[in-house]
C-alpha positions in Angstrom: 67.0 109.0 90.3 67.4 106.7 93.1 69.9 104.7 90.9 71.6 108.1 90.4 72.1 108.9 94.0 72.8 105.0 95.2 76.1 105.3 92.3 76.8 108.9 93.5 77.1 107.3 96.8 79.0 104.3 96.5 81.9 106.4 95.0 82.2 108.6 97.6 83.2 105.3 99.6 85.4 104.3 97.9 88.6 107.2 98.3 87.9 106.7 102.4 89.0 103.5 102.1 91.8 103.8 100.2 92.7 106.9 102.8 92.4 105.0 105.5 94.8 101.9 104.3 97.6 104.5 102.9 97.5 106.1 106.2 98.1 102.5 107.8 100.8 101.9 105.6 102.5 105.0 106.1 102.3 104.4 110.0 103.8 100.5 109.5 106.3 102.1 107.9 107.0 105.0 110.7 107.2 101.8 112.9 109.5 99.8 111.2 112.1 103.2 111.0 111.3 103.1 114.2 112.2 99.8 115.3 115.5 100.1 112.8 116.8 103.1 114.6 116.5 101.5 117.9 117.8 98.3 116.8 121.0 100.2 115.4 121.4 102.2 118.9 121.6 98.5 120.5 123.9 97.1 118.0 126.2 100.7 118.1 126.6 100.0 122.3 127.8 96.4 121.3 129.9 97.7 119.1 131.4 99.9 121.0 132.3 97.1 123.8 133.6 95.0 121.1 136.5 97.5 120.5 137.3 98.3 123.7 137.6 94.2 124.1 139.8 94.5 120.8 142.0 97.3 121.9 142.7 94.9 125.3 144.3 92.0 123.2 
């Protein structure tokens, strides 16, 4: 019986773990949208002064 519980046990683990590292994943990839939608806010004010400088010449 001990055997019985012991296996019982060890696959209740086992879905935890795999929770735990899909919701990591999701939030790495929250980040990195993140990061990419700041990143294009930068580049868009560049932008922006690049064809005001454009429009000069």
């Amino acid at each position: 019986m001990d055997k019985l519980q012991s296996v019982l046990a060890s696959m209740d683990k086992r879905p935890k773990v795999k929770a735990s590292t899909n919701k990591k994943r999701k939030w790495r990839e929250i980040e990195q949208l993140k990061e990419k939608f700041q990143l294009e806010k930068e580049l868009k004010v560049y932008e922006d002064s690049l064809e005001y400088m454009l429009e000069d010449f």
